[in-house]
N, C-alpha and C positions, 0 to 999 in steps of 0.2 A: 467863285472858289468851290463852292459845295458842289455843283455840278460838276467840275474837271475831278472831284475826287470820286465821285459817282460814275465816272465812265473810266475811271481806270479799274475800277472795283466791277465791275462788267466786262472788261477784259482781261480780266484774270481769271475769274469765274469762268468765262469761255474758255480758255486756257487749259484751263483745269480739267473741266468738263470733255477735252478734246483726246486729254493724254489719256484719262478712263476707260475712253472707247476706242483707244486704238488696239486692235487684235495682237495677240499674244500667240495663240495658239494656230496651229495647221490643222484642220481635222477632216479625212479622207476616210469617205464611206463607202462600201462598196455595191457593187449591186445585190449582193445575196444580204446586204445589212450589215456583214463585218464594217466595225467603225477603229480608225484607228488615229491615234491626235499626238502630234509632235508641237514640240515648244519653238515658235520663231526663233527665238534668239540660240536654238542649235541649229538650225535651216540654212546652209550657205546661198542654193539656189534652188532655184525652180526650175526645172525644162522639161520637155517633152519628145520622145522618141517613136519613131515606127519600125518595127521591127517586120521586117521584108520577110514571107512565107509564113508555112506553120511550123510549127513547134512540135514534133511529132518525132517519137523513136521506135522505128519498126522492126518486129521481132520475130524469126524465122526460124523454123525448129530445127535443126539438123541432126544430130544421134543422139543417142541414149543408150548408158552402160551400168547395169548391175554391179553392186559394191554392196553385197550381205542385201538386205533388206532397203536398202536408202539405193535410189538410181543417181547417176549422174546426167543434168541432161543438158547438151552444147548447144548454146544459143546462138545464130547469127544476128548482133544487133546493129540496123543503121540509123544514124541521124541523121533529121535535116540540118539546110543549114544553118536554120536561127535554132534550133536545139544544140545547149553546151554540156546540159550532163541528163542524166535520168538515174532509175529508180526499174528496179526490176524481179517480179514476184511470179511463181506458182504456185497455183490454186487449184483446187478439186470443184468437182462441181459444189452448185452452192454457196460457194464461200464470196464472202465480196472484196470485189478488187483494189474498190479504193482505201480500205481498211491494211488491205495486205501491203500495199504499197507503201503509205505512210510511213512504216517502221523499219521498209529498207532502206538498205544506205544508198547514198548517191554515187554517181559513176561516171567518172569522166571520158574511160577510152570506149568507144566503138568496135562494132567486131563481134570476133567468136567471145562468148564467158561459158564460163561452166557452173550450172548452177544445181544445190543438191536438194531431191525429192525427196523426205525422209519419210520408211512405212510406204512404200508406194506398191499400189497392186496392181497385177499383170492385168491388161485386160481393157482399165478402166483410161476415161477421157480427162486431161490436165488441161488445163489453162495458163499461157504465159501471157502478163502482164506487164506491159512498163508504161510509164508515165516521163515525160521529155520537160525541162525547164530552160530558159531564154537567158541569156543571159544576166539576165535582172533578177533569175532565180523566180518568175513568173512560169506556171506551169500548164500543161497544152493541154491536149485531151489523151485519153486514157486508150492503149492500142493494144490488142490481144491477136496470139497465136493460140491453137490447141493443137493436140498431138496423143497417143493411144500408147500405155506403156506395156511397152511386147512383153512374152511371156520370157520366165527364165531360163538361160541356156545355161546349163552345169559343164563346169568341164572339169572333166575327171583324168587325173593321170595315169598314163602308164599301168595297168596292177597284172602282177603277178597271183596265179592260183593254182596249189598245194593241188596233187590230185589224191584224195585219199586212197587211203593203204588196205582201208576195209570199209564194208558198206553195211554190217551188221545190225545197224543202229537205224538207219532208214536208208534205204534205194532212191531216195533225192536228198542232196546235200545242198543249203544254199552257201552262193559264197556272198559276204557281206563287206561293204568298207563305210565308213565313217556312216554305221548305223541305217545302211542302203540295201538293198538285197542287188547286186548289180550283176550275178551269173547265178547259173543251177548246173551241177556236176551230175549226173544221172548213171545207173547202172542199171541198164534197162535191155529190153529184149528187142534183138535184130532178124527179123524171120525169114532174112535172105541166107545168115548162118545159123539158122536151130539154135540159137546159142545167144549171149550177152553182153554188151558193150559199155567203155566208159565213156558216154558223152558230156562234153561242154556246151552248152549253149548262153549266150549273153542273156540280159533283160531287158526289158523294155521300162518307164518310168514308172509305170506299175505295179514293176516285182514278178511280171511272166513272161517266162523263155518266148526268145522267140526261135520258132522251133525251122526256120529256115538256114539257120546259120549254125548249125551245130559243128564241132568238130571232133571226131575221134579223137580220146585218149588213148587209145589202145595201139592205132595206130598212124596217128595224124592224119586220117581219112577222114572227108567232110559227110553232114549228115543232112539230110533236106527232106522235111516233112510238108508233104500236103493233106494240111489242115481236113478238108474238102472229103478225099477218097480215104483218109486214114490211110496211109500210103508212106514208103520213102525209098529216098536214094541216095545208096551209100556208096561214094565213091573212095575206097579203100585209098591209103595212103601207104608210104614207104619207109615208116619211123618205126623204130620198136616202143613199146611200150612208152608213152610218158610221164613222168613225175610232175612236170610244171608244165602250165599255158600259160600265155599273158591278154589279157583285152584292153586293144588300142582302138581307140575311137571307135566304140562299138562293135568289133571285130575280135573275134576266137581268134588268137595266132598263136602257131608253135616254137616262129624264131624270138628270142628273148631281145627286148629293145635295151635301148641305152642305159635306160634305166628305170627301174615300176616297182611302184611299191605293196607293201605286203597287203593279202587278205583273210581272210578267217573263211573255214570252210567248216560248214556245222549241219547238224541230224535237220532238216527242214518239216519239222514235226507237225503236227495240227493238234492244238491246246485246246480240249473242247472244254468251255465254263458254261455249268448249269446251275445257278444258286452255289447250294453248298459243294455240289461236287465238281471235281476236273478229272477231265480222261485224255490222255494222251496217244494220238495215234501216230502209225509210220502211213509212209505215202508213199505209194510206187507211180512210175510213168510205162504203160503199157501202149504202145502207138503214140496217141496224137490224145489221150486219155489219163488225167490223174485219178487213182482209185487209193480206199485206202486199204493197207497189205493187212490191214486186223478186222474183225467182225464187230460191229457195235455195238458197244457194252453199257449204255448211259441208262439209268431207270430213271430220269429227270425227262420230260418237253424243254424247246429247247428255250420256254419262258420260266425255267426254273421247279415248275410244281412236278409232283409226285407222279410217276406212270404205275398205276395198279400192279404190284408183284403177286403171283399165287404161289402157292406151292403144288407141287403133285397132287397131293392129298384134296386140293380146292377145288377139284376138274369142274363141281358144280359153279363155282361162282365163278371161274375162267369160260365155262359156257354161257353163263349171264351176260359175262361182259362186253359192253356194246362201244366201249369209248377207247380201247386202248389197254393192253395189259403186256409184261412180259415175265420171264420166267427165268430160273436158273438152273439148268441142266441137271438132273439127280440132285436138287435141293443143296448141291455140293458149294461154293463161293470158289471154289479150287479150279472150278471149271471156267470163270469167268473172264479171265484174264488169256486162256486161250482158243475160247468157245465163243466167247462174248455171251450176250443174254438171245434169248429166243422173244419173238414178238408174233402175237395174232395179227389178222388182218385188220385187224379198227387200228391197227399203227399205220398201217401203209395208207387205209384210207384218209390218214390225217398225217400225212407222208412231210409234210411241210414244219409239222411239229416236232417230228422226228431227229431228221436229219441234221448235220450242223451246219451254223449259218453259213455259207459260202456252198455247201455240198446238195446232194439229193443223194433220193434212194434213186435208184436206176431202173429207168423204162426197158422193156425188152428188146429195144430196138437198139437202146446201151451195150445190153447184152450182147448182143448181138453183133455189135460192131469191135468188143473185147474177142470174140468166139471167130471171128473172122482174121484181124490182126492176128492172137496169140496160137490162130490154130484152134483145131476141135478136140485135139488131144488133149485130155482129163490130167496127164503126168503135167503140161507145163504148167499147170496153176494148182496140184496139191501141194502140199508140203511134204519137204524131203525131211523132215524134223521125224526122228526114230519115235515108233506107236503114234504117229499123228493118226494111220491108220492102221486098219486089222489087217494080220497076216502078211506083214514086209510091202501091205501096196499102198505105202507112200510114192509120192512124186518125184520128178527131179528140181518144180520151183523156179522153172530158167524162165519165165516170166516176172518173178518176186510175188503174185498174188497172193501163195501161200496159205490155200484151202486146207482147213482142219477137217476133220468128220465130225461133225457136231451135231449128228443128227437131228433131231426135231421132237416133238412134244406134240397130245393130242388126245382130246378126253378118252377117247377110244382108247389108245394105245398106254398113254401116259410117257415115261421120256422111252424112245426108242432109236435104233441104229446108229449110234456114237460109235466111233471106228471102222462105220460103212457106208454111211450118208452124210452129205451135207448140203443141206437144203436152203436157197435162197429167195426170196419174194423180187417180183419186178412189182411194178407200179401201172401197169397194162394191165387194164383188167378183162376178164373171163366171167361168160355168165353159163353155166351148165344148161344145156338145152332139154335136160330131162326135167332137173329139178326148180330148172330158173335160180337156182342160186347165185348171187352173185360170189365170185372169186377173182384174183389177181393168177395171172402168169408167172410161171417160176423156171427157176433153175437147177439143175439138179449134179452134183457129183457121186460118182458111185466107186464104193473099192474094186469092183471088178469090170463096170462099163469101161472104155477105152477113150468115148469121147463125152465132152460137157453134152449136155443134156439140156436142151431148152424147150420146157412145156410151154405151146403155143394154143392149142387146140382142149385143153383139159388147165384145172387147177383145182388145191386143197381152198375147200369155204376158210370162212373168217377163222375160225376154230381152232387152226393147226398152227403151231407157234415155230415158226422156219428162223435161218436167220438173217440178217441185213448186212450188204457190205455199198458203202458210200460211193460216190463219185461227187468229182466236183465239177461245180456246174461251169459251162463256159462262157 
């Protein structure tokens, strides 16, 4: 008896011992270590699958459309067959894919999508991404396009442009829209008629005419400048005067489209800031040439410090001066605003400090190519402004340059020939073969010479204080 209860008590124990070990859980590791563990008793079945090809969603770039700052850019994406949805990202260079992708949403149709670049710059190389999962939501390997987001195309509508009534203010007007400079109205000198015209010319993305497509306002006759010869031709048109052009697609036109909207036409002035001071210039187009129509009045470099002023009285320290000085006509202030200031040669030799940023002082060879375009005649560039000079021999100005007699300054002399000279510095310089002196080449208008005056062979030393008229560089 003690034994049959002794082996029943062994087989329960077994029993017992059997149900302990029986597994409970499913636990599925993967190769990279992910471990993941389900409870049998939620487990219906077990099976196994092969899923036929790869798992791959391929991505082809096809356009790309500007929208403000953010592109648009058209995906063509195909699956395989065992791919049922993906995931699809753009990336800049750098950035990682499979970080980007994770946080897209999934996707189930194929096909064109449209996907948005935000901050995307013109230029630069993107990366399209997507990632492909099987039906089991098991996912493929990781498949990239790139592609290069073009530069921006503006398109601008229809505009209509006001042709001013007066050019008093400056002889180039810009016309601007939504804060663009997109045309230049010009009242400038035509040397096929002695005489001056109102032209149109569009812009280019930089804000400068381009000077092939101009069109008369005066008389709807086109204007076409080569650049090269300084040079043009003016094919005269059949319209009386104009009031309005409009530029359509880059094009001066005189018939009015369906419809264009308004622009602002304004003084196209030049703001010169030096530190504490601003001077405000006018700007003429003489040829294929911007100059400006006033004489330069700044006593700042154009890094803001102080340019040595003398007075009359100083002629000794004006002779010292080795760095740069300038002067005020007759000690007068009255004189500056229509004389400008007078400067030695140590200005020109340091001509780069001078001048304002975008401009220079002008080479004689400048000169020169002013003197050729406007004529040698001395009347188209003084000023018709009553006592600009002595004895009624002001100009007529049909160029707008607008020469005063501002005569010149010189220890020698002190201020001299105001209302019969007006004396300019080139940047070409001259060395006196007698004295070895170094000098610059100059310019000369006189009240009774006939024509400009260009010293090529002779010039005043450093010492003589003439005056400066800009050009702007090309």
């Amino acid at each position: 008896m003690k034994k049959f209860f002794t082996l029943i008590a062994l087989v329960a124990l077994s029993i017992t011992s059997f149900a302990q070990t029986t597994p409970n859980r499913l636990i599925v590791t993967m190769k990279n270590g992910d471990v993941t563990v389900y409870n049998i008793a939620d487990v219906d079945s077990l099976s196994f699958d092969l899923v036929e090809g790869a798992v791959v969603a391929t991505p082809e770039f096809n356009s790309y459309e500007w929208d403000g700052d953010n592109g648009i850019v058209t995906v063509g994406v195909t699956l395989s067959d065992a791919a049922q949805k993906y995931r699809i990202a753009i990336i800049d260079a750098g950035s990682d894919a499979e970080t980007a992708l994770a946080s897209a949403p999934l996707i189930e149709t194929a096909g064109d999508i449209e996907c948005i670049l935000p901050n995307a710059v013109p230029g630069e190389s993107y990366t399209i991404a997507t990632i492909a999962y099987d039906k089991y939501g098991i996912a493929g390997e990781i498949t990239t396009a790139t592609f290069v987001v073009p530069e921006k195309s503006v398109s601008t509508p229809a505009l209509s442009i006001a042709i001013p009534a007066s050019f008093n203010d400056c002889w180039v007007q810009r016309v601007m829209f939504n804060g663009v400079k997109v045309a230049e109205v010009c009242k400038e000198y035509i040397k096929e008629f002695d005489d001056n015209r109102v032209v149109v010319y569009p812009c280019d993305e930089n804000g400068l005419a381009i000077l092939t497509k101009g069109v008369s306002a005066s008389d709807g006759g086109t204007v076409v400048w080569d650049e090269e010869a300084n040079t043009v031709t003016y094919t005269a048109g059949n319209s009386t005067a104009l009031s309005t052009v409009y530029l359509v697609d880059g094009e001066i036109v005189t018939n009015a489209p369906e419809s264009a909207e308004p622009t602002t036409v304004e003084a196209d002035l030049l703001v010169d800031k030096r530190g504490s001071e601003e001077q405000v210039y006018q700007i003429v187009k003489i040829g294929t040439q911007y100059w400006l129509a006033e004489n330069l009045r700044t006593a700042k470099w154009v890094d803001g410090t102080d340019i040595p002023q003398y007075k009359s009285t100083q002629s000794a320290e004006w002779t010292a001066n080795t760095t740069g000085a300038c002067h005020v006509y007759a000690d007068d202030n009255d004189y500056i605003a229509i004389f400008g200031l007078l400067y030695n040669g140590y200005c020109i030799a340091n001509a780069e400090m001078l001048a304002p940023e975008g401009w220079e002082v002008p080479s004689q060879t400048q000169w020169a190519a002013l003197r050729t375009y406007g004529g040698p005649t001395a009347n188209n560039f003084k000023s018709d402004t009553d006592y600009s000079w002595n004895l009624g021999k002001e100009g007529t100005n049909v160029t707008g340059f607008n020469v005063w007699a501002a005569g010149l300054y010189s220890p020698a002399t002190g201020d001299a020939d105001d209302g019969a000279d007006a004396w300019y510095w080139s940047t070409t310089p001259y060395e006196d073969p007698l004295s070895s002196t170094p000098t610059f080449q100059m310019v000369r208008f006189n009240q009774t010479s006939k024509n400009m005056v260009r010293y090529t062979t002779s010039g005043h030393n450093y010492t003589f204080g003439h005056s400066v008229r800009c050009i702007r560089k090309k």
